[in-house]
C-alpha positions in Angstrom: 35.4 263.0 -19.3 37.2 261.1 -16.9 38.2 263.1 -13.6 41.9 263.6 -13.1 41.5 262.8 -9.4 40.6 259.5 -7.6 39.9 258.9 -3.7 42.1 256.9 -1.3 39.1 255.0 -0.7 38.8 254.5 -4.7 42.2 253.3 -4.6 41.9 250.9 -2.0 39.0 249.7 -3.3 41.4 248.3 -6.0 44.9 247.3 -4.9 44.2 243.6 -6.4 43.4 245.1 -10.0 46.1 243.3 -12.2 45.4 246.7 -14.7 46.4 249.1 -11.7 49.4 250.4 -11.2 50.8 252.4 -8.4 53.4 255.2 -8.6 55.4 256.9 -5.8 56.4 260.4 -7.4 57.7 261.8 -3.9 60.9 264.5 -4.3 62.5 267.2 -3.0 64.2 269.8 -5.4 66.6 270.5 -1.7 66.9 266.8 -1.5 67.0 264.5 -4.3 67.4 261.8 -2.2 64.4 262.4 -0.1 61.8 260.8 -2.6 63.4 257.7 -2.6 64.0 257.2 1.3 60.2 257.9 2.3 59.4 255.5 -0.6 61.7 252.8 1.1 60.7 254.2 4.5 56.7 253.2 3.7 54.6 253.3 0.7 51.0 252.5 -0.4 50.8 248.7 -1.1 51.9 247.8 -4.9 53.1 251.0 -5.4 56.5 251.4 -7.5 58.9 254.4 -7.3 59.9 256.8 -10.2 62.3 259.7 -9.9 62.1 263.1 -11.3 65.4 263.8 -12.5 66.6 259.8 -13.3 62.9 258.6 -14.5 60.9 261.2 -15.7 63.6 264.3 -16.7 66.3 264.0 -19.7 69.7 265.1 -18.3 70.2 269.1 -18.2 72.2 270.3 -21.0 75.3 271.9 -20.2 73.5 275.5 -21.7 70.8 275.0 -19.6 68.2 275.3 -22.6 65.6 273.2 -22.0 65.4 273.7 -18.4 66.0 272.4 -15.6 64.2 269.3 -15.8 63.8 268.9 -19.7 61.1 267.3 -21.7 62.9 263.3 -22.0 62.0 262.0 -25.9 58.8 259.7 -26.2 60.5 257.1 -27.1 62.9 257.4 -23.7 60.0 257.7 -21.3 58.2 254.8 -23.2 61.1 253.1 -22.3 61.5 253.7 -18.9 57.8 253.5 -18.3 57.7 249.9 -20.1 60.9 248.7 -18.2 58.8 249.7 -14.9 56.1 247.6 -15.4 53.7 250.2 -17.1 52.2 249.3 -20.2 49.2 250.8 -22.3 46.8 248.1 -21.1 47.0 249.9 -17.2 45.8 252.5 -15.6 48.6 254.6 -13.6 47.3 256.3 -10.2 50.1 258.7 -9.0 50.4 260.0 -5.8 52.9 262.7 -4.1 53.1 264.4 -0.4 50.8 267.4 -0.7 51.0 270.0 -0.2 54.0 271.5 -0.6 54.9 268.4 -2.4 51.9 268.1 -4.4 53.3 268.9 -8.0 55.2 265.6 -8.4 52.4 263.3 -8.9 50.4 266.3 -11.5 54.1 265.8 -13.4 53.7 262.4 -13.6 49.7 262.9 -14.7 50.8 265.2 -17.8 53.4 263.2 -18.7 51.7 260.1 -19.8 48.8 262.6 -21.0 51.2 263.5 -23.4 52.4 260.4 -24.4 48.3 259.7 -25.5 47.8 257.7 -22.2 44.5 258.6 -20.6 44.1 255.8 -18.2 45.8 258.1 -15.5 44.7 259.7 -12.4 46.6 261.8 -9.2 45.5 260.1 -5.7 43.7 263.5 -4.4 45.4 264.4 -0.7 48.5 261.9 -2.2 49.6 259.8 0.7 48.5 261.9 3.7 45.0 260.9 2.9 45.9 257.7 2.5 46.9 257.1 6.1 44.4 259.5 7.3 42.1 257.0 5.8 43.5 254.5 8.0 44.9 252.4 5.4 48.3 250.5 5.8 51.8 251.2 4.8 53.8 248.7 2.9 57.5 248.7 3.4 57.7 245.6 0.4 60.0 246.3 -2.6 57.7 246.1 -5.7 58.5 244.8 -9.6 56.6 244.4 -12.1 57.5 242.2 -15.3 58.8 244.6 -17.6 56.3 245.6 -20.7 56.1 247.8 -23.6 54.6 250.9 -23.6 53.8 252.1 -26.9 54.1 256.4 -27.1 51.0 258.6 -28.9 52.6 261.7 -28.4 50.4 264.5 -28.1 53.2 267.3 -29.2 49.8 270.0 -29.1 49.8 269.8 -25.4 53.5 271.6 -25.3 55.1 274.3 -26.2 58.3 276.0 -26.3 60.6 279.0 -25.6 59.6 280.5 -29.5 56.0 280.0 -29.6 55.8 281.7 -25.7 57.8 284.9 -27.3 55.4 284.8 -30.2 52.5 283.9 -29.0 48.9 285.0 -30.3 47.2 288.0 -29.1 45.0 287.2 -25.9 47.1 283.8 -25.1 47.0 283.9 -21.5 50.4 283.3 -19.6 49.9 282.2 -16.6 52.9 282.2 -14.5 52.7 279.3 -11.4 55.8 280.0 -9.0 55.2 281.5 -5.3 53.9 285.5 -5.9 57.7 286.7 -4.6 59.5 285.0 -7.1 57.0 285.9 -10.3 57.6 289.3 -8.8 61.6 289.1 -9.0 61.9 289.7 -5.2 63.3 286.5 -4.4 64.9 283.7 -6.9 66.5 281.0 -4.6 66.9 278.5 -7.9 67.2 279.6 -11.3 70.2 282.6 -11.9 67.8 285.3 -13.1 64.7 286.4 -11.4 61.6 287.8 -12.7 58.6 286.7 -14.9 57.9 286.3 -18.9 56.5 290.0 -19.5 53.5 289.8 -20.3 52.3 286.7 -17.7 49.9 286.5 -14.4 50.7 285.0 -11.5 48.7 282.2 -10.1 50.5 280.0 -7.5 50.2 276.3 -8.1 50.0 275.9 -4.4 46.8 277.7 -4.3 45.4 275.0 -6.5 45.3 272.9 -3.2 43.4 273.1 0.4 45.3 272.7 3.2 45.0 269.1 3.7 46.6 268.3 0.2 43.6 267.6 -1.8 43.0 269.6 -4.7 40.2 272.6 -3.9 36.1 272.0 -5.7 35.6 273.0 -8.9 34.1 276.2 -7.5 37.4 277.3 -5.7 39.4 276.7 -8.9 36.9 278.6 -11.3 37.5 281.5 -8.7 41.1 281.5 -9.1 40.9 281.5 -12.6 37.8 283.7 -12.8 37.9 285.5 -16.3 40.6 283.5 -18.3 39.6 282.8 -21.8 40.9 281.6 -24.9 44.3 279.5 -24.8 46.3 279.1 -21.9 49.8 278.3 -21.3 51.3 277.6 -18.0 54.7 277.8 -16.8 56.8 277.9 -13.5 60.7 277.3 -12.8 61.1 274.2 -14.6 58.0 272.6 -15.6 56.9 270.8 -13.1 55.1 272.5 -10.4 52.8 274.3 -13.7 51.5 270.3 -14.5 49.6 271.2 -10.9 47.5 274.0 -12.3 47.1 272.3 -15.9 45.3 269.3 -13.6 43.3 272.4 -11.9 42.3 274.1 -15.1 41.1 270.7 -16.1 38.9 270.6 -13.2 37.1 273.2 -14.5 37.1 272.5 -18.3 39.7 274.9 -19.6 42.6 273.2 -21.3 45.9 274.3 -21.0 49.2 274.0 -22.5 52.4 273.4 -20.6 55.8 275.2 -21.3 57.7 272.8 -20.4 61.0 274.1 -20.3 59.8 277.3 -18.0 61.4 279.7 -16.5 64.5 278.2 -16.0 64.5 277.6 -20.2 63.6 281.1 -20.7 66.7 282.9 -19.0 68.9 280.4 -20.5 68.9 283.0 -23.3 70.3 286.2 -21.8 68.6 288.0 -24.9 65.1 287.0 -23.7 63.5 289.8 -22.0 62.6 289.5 -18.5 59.8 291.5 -16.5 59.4 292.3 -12.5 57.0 293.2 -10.1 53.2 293.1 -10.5 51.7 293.1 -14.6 
């Protein structure tokens, strides 16, 4: 099985490939302008921009079900991918600004997982490691000739709001916001804090060493030491969670993704919300 992770050196080993295609996931959830200026502001050679909530999210519905960045159709993310450039003859390396903004690019990574695109990879230490490699920054607008990019959605890999509240006995819920906010001490997005009862906590950030690249195999088997069975990950909207399906895959336990998260789940004031430790 093809790693989920490629070098900087890999990468740059292959900036002329007419198959390769580049993609700047950089956001900020304070700042949804942010992505776009550092892309403007310098990126890696070739590489085109895509943005969480215009690219890759369907608009938020006005009762918040679905989340906060919901699931867009197949059909519209085929669309936007194939007006980008991306077609299913390339193979997409995403890269983000790790660590604290290491979840975009893992987004990205599911997403065209989903759609039954495996040519994919996440640039391990995203850009940092880039320029820590000593490569060069290009400040170049980039467009590809549009394409088509034909969906094979893989609707397995998702689930929703009614299978979470019903799910099996011994499903694992695994819970991937910062340890205060799983707990309910803090909530400084969604209106409700808490957790799913019945969910662990393991932070996505935790997923990642301190210089953005994602921790060994061994690290990640620690983290998840004792997890069997199916698991489904979550967080506030979907998006961060993608980072620990990518770690879980490290380690050859697949995962599912709720993809509407927490921010789905307390659209429903009927849905029962836990706090504190499990």
């Amino acid at each position: 099985m093809r790693s989920p992770l490629v070098s900087a050196q890999w990468l740059h080993d292959r900036l002329n490939d007419e198959r390769l295609r580049i993609v700047d996931c950089r956001f900020s959830l304070q700042d949804p302008l942010a992505g776009r200026q550092a892309y403007v502001a310098g990126h890696i050679p070739g590489a085109l921009f895509l943005d969480l909530e215009q690219d890759l999210s369907a608009p938020v519905r006005p009762d918040r079900r679905g989340g906060r960045h919901p699931l867009p159709t197949p059909e519209a993310l085929a669309e936007t991918l194939g007006r980008a450039g991306i077609g299913n003859q390339h193979f997409v390396v995403a890269y983000d600004d790790p660590p604290a903004g290491g979840m975009y690019a893992p987004h990205l990574w599911w997403l065209l997982k989903w759609l039954g695109h495996d040519q994919v990879a996440v640039l391990d230490g995203g850009i940092r490691a880039w320029q820590k490699a000593g490569y060069e920054i290009s400040t170049s607008a980039v467009e590809h000739a549009p394409t088509t990019f034909r969906p094979h959605p893989r609707p397995e890999m998702v689930v929703d709001a009614d299978f979470v509240a019903h799910r099996p006995p011994g499903t694992v819920l695994i819970d991937s916001r910062a340890p205060e906010r799983y707990r309910g001490e803090v909530e400084p997005i969604d209106p409700v804090a808490g957790h799913i009862p019945g969910a662990i906590n393991r932070s996505w950030l935790d997923s990642l060493e301190a210089s953005g690249r994602f921790k060994p195999a061994e690290a990640q088997q620690k983290r998840f030491e004792g997890l069997e069975g199916e698991i489904i990950a979550y967080c506030g909207s979907g998006v961060s969670a993608t980072a620990n399906v990518l770690a879980l895959e490290l380690i050859g336990k697949p995962a599912r993704l709720y993809a509407g998260s927490w921010s789905d789940w307390v659209s429903d004031p009927s849905r029962p919300v836990a706090t504190g430790e499990e």
